[in-house]
C-alpha positions in Angstrom: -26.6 46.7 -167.6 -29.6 49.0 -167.9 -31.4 49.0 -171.2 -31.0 52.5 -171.9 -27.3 52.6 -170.6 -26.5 49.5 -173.0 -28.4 51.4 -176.0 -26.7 54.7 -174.6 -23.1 52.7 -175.2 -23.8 50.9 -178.3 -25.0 54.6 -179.9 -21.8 55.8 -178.7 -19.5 52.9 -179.8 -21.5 53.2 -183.4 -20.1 56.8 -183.7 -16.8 56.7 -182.2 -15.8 54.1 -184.8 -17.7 55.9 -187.6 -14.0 56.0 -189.6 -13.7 52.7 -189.8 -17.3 52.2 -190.7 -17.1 54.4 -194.1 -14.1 52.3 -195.3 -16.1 49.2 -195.0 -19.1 51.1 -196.6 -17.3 52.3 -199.6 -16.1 48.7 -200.0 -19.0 46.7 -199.7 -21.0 49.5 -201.9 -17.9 49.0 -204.3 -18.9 45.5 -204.5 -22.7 45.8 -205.3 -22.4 45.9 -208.9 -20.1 42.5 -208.9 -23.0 40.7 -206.9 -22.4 41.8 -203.2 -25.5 41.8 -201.5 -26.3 43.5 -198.4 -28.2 43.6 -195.7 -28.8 44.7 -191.6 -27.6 41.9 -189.2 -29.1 43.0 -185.8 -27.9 40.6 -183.4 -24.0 41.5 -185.3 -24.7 45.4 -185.2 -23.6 45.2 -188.7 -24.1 46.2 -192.1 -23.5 42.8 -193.8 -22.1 42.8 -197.7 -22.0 39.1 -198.3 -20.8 37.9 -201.9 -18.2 40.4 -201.9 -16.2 39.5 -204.8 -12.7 40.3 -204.0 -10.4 38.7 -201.2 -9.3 35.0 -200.6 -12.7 33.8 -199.0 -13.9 35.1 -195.8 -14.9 37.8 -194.0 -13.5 41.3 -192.8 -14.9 43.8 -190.6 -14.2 47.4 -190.6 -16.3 49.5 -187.9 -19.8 48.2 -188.2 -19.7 46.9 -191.8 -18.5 43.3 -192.6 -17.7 42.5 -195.8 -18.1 38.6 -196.7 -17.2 36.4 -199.8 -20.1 33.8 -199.3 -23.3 33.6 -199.1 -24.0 33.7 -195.5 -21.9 34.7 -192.1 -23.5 31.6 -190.7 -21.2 28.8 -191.6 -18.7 26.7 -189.5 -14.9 27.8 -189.6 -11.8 26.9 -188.0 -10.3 29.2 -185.1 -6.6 30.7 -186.4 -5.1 28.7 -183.3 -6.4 25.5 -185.0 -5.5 26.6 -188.4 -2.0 26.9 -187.4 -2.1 23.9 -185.5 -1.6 25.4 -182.2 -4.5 22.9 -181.0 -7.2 21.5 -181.6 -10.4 23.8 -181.3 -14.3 23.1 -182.1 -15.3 24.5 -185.1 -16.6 28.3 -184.7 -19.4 30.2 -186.2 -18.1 32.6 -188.7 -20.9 35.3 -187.5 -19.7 35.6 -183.8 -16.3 35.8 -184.7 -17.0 38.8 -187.0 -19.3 39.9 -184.2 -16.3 40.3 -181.4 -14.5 42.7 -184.0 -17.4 45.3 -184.6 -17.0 45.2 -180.3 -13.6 46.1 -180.7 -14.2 48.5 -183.3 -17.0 50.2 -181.1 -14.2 50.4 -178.1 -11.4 51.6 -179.6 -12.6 53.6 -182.6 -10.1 54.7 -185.3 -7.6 53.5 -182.5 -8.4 49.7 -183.7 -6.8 49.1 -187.3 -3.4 50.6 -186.2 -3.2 48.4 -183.5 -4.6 45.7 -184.7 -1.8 46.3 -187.5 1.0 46.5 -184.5 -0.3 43.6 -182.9 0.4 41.3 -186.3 -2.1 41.8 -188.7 -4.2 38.8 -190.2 -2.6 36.4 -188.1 -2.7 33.5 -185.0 -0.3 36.0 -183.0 -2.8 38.9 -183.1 -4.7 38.7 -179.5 -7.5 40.6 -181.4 -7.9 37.6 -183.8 -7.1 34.9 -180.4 -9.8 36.6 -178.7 -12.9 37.0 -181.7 -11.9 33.0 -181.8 -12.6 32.9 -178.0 -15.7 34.8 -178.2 -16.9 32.6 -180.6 -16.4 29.5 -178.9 -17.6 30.4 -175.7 -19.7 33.4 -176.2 -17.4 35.6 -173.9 -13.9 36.8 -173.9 -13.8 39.3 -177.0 -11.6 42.2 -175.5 -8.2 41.4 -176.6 -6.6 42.1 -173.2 -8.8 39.3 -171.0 -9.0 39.9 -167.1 -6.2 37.7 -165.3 
């Protein structure tokens, strides 16, 4: 892709998901007087609040903001396919997992969190969550609806 059309998309992805953006800002500013720290993740196109101090451990992205209870998006997790013992995955990289959600938040805008509610929420049946664990382990794959 060109260089200007790729910036050109990213710009526009940025805005059309600007919704979902301000709910992760208010959180993640919520959380800078309990310890949350933020800063810019370039290569995640993400405002990063890690040590947020609420949730059960993790990460969560909303738009381009991810909220994060530890210290740094680069750690090792388990996929939610291995988790539920579906099979038996490599260990991921927390970061590009994250990543492939602010993707899908730049294509479908304030479309995503309804249907990534429809689709099952926090869970191994959601093909938004199978497909951020794909991304991750291969580096491709993060649309939710891959090509047959």
């Amino acid at each position: 892709m060109h260089p200007v059309v790729r910036v050109a998309a990213l710009a526009l992805g940025a805005v059309w998901t600007v919704p979902n953006t301000l709910i992760g800002l208010v959180g993640g500013l919520a959380g800078l007087p309990f310890g949350a720290h933020c800063r810019w993740r370039r290569d995640d196109l993400a405002l990063v609040f890690d040590r947020w101090p609420w949730g059960p451990g993790g990460a969560i992205t909303f738009g381009n903001v991810i909220l994060h209870t530890g210290d740094s998006l680069d750690v090792r997790c388990t996929t939610y396919a291995h988790r539920a013992a579906w099979c038996e995955d490599a260990p991921i990289q927390l970061a590009d997992h994250e990543r492939a959600h602010v993707y899908q938040y730049m294509v479908l805008g304030p479309l995503f969190l309804p249907m990534y509610l429809v689709f099952g929420g926090v869970s191994v049946r959601n093909r938004f969550e199978r497909a951020a664990d794909r991304y991750a382990l291969t580096g491709r794959g993060w649309w939710p609806w891959p090509r047959p």
